[in-house]
C-alpha positions as CSV (number, residue, x, y, z in Angstrom):
1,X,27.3,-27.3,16.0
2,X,28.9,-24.1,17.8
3,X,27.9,-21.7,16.1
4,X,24.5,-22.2,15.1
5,X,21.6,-20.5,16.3
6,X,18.0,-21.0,15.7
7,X,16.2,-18.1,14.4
8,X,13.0,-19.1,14.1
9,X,9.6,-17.5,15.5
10,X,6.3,-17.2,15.7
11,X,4.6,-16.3,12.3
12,X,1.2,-16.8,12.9
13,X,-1.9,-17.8,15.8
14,X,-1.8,-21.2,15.0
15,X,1.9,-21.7,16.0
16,X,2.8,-22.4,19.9
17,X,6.0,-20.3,21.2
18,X,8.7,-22.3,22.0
19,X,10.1,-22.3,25.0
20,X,14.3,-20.5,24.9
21,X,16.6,-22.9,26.2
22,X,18.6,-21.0,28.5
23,X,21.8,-23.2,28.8
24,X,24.3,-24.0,25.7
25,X,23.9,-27.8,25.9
26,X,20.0,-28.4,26.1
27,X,20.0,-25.6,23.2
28,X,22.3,-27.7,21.0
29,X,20.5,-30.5,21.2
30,X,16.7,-29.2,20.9
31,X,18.3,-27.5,17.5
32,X,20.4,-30.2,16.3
33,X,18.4,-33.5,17.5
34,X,14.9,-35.3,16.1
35,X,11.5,-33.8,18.1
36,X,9.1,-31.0,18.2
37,X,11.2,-28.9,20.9
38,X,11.5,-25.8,17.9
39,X,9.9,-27.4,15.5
40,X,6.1,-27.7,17.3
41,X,4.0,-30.5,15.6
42,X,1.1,-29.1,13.1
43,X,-2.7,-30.6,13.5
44,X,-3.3,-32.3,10.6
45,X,-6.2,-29.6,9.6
46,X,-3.1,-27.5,9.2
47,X,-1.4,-30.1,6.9
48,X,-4.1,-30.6,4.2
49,X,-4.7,-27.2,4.3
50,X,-1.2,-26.3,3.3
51,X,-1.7,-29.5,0.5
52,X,-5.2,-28.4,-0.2
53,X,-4.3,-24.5,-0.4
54,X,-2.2,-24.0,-3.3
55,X,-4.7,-26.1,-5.6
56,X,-7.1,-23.4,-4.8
57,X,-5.0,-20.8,-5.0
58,X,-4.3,-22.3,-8.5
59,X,-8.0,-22.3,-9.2
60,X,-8.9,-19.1,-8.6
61,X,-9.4,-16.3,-11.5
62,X,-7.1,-14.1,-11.0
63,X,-4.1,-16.9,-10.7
64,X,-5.3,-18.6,-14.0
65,X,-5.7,-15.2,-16.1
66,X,-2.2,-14.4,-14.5
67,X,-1.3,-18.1,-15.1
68,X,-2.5,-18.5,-18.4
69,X,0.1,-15.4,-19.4
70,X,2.7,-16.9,-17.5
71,X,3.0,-20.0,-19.5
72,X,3.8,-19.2,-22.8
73,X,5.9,-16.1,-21.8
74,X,8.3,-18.7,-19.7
75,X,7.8,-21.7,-21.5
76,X,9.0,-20.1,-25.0
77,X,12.3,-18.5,-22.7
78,X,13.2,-21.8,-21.5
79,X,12.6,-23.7,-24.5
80,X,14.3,-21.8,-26.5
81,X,17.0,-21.2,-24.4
82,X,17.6,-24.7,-24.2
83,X,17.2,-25.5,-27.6
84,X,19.1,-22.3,-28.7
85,X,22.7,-23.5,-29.3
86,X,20.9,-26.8,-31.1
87,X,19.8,-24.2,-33.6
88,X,22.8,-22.1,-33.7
89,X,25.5,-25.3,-34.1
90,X,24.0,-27.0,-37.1
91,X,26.0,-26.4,-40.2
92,X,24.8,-23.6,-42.8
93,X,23.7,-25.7,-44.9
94,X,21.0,-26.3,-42.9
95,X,20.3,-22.9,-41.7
96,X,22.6,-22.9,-38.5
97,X,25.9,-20.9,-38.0
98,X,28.1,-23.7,-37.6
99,X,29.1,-22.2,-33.8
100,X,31.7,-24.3,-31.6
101,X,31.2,-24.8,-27.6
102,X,33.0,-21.8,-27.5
103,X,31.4,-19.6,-29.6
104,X,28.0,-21.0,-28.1
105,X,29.6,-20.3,-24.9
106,X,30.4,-16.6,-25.8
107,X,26.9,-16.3,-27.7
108,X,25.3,-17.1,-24.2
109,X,26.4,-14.2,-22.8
110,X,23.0,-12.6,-24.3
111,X,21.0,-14.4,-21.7
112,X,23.4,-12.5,-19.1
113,X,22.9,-9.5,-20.1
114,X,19.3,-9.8,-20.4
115,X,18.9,-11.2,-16.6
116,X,20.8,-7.6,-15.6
117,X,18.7,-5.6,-17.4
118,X,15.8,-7.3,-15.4
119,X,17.5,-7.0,-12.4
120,X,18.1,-2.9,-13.1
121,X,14.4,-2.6,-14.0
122,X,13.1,-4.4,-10.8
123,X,15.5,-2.3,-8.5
124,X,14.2,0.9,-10.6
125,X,10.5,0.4,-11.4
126,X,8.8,-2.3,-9.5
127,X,7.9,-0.5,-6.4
128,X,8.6,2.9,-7.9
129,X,5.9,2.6,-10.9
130,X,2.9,1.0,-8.9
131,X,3.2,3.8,-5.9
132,X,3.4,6.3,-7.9
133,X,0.0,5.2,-9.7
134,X,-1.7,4.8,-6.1
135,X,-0.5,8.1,-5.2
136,X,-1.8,9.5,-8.0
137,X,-4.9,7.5,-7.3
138,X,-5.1,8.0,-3.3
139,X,-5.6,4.4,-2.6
140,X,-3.7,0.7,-3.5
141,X,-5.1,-2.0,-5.3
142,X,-3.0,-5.1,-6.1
143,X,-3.8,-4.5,-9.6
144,X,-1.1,-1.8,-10.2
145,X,1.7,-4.5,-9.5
146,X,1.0,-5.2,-13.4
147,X,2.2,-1.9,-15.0
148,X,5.3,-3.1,-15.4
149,X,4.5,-6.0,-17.5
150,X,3.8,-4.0,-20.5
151,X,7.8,-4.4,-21.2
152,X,7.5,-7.6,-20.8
153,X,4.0,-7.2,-23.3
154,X,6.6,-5.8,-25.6
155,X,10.3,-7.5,-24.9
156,X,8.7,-11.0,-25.2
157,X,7.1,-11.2,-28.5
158,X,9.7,-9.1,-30.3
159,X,12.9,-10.9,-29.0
160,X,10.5,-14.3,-30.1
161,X,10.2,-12.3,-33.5
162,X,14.0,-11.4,-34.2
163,X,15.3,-14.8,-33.2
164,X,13.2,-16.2,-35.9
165,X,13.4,-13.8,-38.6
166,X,17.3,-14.4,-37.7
167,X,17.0,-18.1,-38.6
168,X,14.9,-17.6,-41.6
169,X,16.7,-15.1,-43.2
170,X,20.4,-16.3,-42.0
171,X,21.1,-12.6,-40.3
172,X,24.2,-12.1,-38.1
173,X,24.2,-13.6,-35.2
174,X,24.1,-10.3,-33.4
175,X,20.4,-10.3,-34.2
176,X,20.1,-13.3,-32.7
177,X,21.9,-12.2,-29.5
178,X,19.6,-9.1,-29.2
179,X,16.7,-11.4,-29.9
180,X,17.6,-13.8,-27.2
181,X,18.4,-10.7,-25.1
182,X,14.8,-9.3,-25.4
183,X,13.0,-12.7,-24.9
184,X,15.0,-13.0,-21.5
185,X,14.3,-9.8,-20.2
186,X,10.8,-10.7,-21.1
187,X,10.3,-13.8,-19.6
188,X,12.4,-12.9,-16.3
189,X,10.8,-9.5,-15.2
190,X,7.3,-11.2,-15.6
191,X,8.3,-13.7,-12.7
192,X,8.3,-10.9,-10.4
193,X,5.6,-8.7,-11.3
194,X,3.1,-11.8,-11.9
195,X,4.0,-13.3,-8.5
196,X,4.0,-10.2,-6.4
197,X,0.9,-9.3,-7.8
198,X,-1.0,-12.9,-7.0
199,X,0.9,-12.9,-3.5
200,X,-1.0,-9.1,-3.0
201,X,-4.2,-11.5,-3.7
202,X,-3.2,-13.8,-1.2
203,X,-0.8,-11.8,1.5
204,X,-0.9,-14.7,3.5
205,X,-0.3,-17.6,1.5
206,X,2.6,-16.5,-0.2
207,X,4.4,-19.9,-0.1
208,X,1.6,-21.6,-1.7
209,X,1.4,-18.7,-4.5
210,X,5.0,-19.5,-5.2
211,X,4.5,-23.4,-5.5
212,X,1.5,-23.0,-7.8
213,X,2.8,-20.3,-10.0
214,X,6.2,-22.0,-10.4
215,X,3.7,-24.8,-11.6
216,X,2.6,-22.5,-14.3
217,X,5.9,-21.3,-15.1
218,X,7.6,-24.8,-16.0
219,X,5.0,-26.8,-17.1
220,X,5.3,-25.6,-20.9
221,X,8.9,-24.5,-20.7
222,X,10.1,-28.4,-19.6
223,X,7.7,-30.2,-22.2
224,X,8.6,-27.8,-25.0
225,X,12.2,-28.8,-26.0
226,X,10.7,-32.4,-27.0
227,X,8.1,-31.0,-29.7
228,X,10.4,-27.8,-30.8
229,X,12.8,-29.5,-33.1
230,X,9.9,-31.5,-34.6
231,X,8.0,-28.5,-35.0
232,X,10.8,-26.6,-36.9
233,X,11.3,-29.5,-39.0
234,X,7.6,-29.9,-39.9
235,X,7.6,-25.5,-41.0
236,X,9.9,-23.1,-41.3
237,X,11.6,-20.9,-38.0
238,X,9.9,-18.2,-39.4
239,X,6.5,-19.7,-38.8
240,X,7.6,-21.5,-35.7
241,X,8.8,-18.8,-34.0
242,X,6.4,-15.9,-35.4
243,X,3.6,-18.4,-33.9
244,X,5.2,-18.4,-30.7
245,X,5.6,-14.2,-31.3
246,X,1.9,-14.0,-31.8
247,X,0.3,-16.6,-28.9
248,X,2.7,-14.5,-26.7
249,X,0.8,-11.0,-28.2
250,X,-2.7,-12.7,-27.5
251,X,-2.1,-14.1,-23.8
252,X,-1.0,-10.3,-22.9
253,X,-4.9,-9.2,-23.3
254,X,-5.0,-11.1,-20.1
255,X,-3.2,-8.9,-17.9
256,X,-5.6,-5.9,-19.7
257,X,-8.4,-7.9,-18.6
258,X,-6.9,-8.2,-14.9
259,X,-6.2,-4.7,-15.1
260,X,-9.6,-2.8,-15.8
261,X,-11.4,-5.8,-13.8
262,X,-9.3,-7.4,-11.3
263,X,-10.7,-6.2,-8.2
264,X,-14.3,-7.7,-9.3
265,X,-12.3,-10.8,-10.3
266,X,-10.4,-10.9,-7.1
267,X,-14.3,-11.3,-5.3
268,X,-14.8,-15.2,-7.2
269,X,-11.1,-16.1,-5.2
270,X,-11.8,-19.8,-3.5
271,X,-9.1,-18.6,-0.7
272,X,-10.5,-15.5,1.2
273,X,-7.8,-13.2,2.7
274,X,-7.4,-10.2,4.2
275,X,-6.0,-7.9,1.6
276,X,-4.6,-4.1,1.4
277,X,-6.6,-3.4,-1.1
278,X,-8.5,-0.1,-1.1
279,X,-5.8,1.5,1.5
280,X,-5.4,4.8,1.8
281,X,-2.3,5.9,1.2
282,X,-2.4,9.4,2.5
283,X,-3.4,8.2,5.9
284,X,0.1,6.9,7.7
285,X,-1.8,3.9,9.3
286,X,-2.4,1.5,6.5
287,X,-5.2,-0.6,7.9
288,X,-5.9,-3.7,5.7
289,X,-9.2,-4.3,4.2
290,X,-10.4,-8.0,3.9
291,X,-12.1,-8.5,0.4
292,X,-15.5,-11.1,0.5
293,X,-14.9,-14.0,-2.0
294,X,-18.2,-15.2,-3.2
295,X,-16.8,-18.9,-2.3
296,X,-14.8,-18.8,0.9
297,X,-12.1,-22.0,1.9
């Protein structure tokens, strides 16, 4: 209550600055009580648009291409990672490894690893790889934001591939582990690069990108542990989990396809925004560029 300051401000033209409350206790109380005093009230045009706006977003080509890759890449990470010590406790004789909590525990430390090596790669390349393509270009297009994902193109479907041939042929469990390494480097570095580059698309509707593509992202990966131990009992892990290796391989054409034609794609948005696509980067002003949807919200 004493401490507590409000930080808010004006975003955007539709927003109404609030008036600074120059004394401590009307500044407490129009921060800590019910009303409008920092909060202003929105018009209800502003409301359904903010309901309305990420179901377009959603809609649009570029987010379902990018969407489309999304889901099996994330579903199969969280499926399996939820699923993953089911597979690895069951008793040999049934193809598992027999692990305790604690050896699960320990085996877990795969995922870990895997999240760092995401974490070193977006501090490293993320910014790094698609300025130095525009450089080499002259100008930006949101399109180079997906360089990156060929890792992810070939981290995904291998550590998919290893975990299964693991299970199949009763490996070591180490080829599990680098398996389950793989698909998590996979499946977390393409959060990033897929959501920065649909956010590019739509600069200023980046909360809405986030709510639809976090649609995409769990809406496999929460329905697949239900089906995955059925599936493995109806064929063998090598089948299940080279399926998953291969559906993985096909969705990545995707991206290609966004690659080579995503800036005529990007024209047949619903939501027109003003982008910074086509900006010059030699010139040290970077004036944005609005792109013409063919369908405008």
């Amino acid at each position: 209550f004493f401490l507590l300051e409000d930080t808010s401000f004006v975003r955007n033209a539709e927003e109404i600055p609030k008036p600074e409350a120059t004394r401590f206790l009307p500044g407490r109380i129009a921060l800590f009580f019910p009303g409008t005093a920092l909060a202003p009230r929105p018009s209800t045009q502003h409301i359904l648009r903010r309901y309305i706006n990420p179901i377009l977003i959603g809609l649009s080509p570029v987010t379902i291409l990018t969407g489309i890759f999304v889901i099996p890449i994330n579903g199969f990470l969280i499926g399996i990672g939820i699923t993953s010590t089911i597979f690895l406790q069951e008793p040999v004789e049934e193809g598992g490894y027999a692990f305790s909590p604690s050896q699960n525990a320990a085996f877990n430390t795969s995922w870990w690893f895997g999240l760092m090596a995401t974490q070193l790669c977006g501090y490293f390349l993320s910014d790094r790889v698609p300025l130095r393509i525009a450089r080499r270009h002259g100008d930006w297009h949101p399109e180079y934001r997906l360089y990156n994902i060929f890792l992810v193109v070939v981290a995904s479907p291998l550590g998919i591939g290893l975990f299964g041939v693991g299970l199949q042929y009763h490996l070591h469990y180490m080829v599990l582990a680098l398996g389950v390494f793989l698909l998590m480097f996979g499946g977390t570095y393409s959060t990033p690069i897929t959501v920065n580059y649909v956010t590019e698309c739509f600069p200023q509707s980046a909360l809405e990108v986030a709510v639809i593509m976090g649609v995409y992202r769990q809406v496999f990966g929460l329905s697949l542990p239900f089906f995955i131990l059925p599936w493995k009992a109806r064929v063998e892990p090598g089948w299940l989990f080279g399926t998953m290796a291969f559906i993985s391989v096909f969705v990545s054409f995707l991206i290609v396809l966004l690659i080579l034609k995503g800036q005529t794609l990007r024209r047949f948005n619903i939501v027109s925004e003003i982008t910074e696509d086509g900006v010059d980067l030699g010139n040290s002003e970077l004036e944005s560029t609005r792109v013409e949807d063919a369908t405008k919200y």
